[in-house]
N, C-alpha and C positions, 0 to 999 in steps of 0.2 A: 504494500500500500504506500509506504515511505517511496518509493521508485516510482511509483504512479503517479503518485502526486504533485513529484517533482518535476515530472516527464512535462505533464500538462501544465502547469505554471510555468515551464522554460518557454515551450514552444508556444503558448498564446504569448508571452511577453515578447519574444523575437518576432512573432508575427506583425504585434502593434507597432513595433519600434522597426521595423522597416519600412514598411507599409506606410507608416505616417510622413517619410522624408519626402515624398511624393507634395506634399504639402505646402510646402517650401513656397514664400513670394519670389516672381522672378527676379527680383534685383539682387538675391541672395544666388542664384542659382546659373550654375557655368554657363558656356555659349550652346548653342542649340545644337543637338544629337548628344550632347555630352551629361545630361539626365540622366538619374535610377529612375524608369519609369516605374510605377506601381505592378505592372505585368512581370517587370524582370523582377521586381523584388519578393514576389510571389513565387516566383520560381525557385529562387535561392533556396526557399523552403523542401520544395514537391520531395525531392526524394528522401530528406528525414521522414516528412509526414508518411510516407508511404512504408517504405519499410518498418517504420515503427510498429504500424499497425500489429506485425506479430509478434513487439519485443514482450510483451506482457507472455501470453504463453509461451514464446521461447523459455522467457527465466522462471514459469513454473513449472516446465517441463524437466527444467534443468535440477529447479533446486526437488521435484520428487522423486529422483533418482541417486540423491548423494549418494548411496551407497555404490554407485556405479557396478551393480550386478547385472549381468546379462539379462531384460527382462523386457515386458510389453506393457505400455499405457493405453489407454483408451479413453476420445474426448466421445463429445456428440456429434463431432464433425473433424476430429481428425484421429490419426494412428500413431504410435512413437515405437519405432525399436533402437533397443540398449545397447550400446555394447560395453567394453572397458573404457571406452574414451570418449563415449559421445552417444549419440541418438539421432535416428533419419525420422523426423516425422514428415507424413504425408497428410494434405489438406485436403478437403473436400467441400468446397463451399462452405466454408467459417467466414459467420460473421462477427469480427470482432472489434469490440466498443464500437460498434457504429459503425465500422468500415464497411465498402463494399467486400463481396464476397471474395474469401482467397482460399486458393488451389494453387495446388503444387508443392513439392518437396524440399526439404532442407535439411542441410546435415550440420549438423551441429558437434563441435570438440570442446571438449573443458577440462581445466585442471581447478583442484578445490584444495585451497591453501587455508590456514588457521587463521588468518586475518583476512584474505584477500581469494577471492573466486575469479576465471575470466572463461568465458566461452566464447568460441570464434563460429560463427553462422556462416555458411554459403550457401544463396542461393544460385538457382539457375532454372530458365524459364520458369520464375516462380510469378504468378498473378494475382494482383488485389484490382478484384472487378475485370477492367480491360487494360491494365496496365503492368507490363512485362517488367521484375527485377533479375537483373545477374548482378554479382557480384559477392563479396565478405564484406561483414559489421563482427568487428570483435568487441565484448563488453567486459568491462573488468569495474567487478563492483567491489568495495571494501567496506568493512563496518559489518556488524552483526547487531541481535535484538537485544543484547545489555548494553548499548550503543548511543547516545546522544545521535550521531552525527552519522551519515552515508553519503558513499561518492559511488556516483556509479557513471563510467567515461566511454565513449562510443567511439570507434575508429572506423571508419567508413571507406573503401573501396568499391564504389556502386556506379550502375547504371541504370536507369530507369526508361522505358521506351513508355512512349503515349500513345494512346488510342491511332494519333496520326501519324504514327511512327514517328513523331519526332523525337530525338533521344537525349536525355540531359545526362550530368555524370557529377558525381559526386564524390570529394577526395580529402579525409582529414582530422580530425580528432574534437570533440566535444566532452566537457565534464561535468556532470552536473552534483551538487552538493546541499543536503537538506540537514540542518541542525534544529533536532526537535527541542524545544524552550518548556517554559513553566505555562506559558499564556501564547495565542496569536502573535504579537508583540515581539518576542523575546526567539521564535521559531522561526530560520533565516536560512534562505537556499540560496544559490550563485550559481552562475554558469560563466565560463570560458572554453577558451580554445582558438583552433584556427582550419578553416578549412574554405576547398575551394570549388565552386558551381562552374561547369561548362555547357552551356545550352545557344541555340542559334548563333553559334561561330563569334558569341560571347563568353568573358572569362569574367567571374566574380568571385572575390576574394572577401572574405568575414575573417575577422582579428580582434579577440580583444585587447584592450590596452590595460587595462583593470578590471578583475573580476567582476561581471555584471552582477549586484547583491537586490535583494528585496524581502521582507517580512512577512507573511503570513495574513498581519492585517490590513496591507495595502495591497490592491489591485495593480499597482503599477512599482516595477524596480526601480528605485530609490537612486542607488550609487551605479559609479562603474562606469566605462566609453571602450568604446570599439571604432573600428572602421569599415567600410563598405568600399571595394573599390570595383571598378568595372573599365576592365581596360586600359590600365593605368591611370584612371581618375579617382580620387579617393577622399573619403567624404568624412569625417569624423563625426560620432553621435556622443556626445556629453550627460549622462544619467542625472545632473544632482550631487546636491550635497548630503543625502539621507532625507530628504522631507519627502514627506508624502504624497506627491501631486500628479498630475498627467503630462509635466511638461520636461520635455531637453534642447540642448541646443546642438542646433548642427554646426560643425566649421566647414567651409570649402577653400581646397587650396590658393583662393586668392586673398584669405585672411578673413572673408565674409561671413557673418556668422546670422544666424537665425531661429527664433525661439520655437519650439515645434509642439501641435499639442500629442502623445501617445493614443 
């Protein structure tokens, strides 16, 4: 649940905070074609969002098998066999949290350390709805249930094909970190990393500069900046000083700056 929770707090706050650059008065923003439009900055997204979709049963799949005994699980819609070092399960029209339906196979490796777990996923021709993944996501989580605090970090090797065949690709590392508190308040997740989107013969680049942080009882992350670039233009986003509110400010490389709402 701690990994879920953090999963979805990451990704809707990356969503808003990209998504909103788009927003930008012209007088702040570079010369023309030289824009993050809101199309590309959605994109940046697709193939976490997709792939995720089965990280929640991956890592139950994963962790109902520590004993790593040769053995067989059974969902409502999919299959898992064991062996010493991993599990192939196969989908069959799972819907999961909401996703369109996924089919297809993935073999899964893991090694299970006294502080620290990681399993490496590879798919291949695997489908959420009508959209094709190849590639490995290795996940190395740390922290157990006597545990305050959990990290759980994604490396990504991906490809993602769309319905129009067009193909995006995904290349790089993300962390995500939830520190459970006394109150809302006091319980505080972050994310960083750095990775890189290739889509329509465009290159975009996500960095953080300071761990992106936020609390529990705000809707919006608080501290932290990254940057966006596309193509060698690069845009920096300023989180705040800790307060609470929906705004940041963007820099662009000619010093312009502009205050943005999340």
């Amino acid at each position: 649940m701690k990994k879920l929770t953090l999963r979805i707090l990451s990704i809707a706050f990356i969503s808003g905070t990209l998504i909103s650059i788009q927003s930008c008065s012209e007088d702040a923003m570079p010369g023309e074609g030289e824009e993050l439009t809101q199309a590309e900055l959605q994109t940046i997204l697709t193939t976490d969002e997709i792939a995720g979709a089965a990280d929640t049963t991956l890592a139950e799949l994963f962790a109902g098998n520590t004993a790593k005994t040769p053995t067989a699980k059974d969902g409502e819609c999919y299959s898992a066999e064991y062996s010493e070092t991993g599990f192939v399960a196969t989908f069959n029209n799972c819907v999961l949290n909401g996703t369109d339906n996924v089919n297809g196979t993935v073999t899964v490796t893991y090694n299970v350390g006294d502080e620290a777990s990681s399993f490496t996923a590879t798919y291949q021709d695997f489908y959420v709805g009508t959209i094709k993944l190849n590639g490995t996501r290795t996940y190395e989580i740390s922290g157990n249930s006597g545990e305050s605090t959990m990290t759980f970090t994604v490396m990504s090797d991906m490809s993602v094909e769309m319905e129009d065949e067009s193909i995006i690709s995904e290349n790089g590392t993300k962390t995500f970190s939830i520190t459970i508190g006394d109150s809302l308040a006091t319980t505080v997740f972050t994310l960083s990393g750095n990775w890189t989107i290739e889509a329509e013969g465009n290159t975009y680049a996500v960095e953080t500069l300071e761990s992106l942080q936020g609390n529990a009882s705000c809707e919006y992350m608080t501290t932290g900046s990254m940057t966006v670039s596309k193509n060698g233009l690069t845009v920096t986003v300023d989180l705040g000083n800790g307060a609470c509110d929906n705004t940041a400010t963007l820099i662009y490389p000619n010093g312009a700056t502009e205050e943005i709402m999340l």
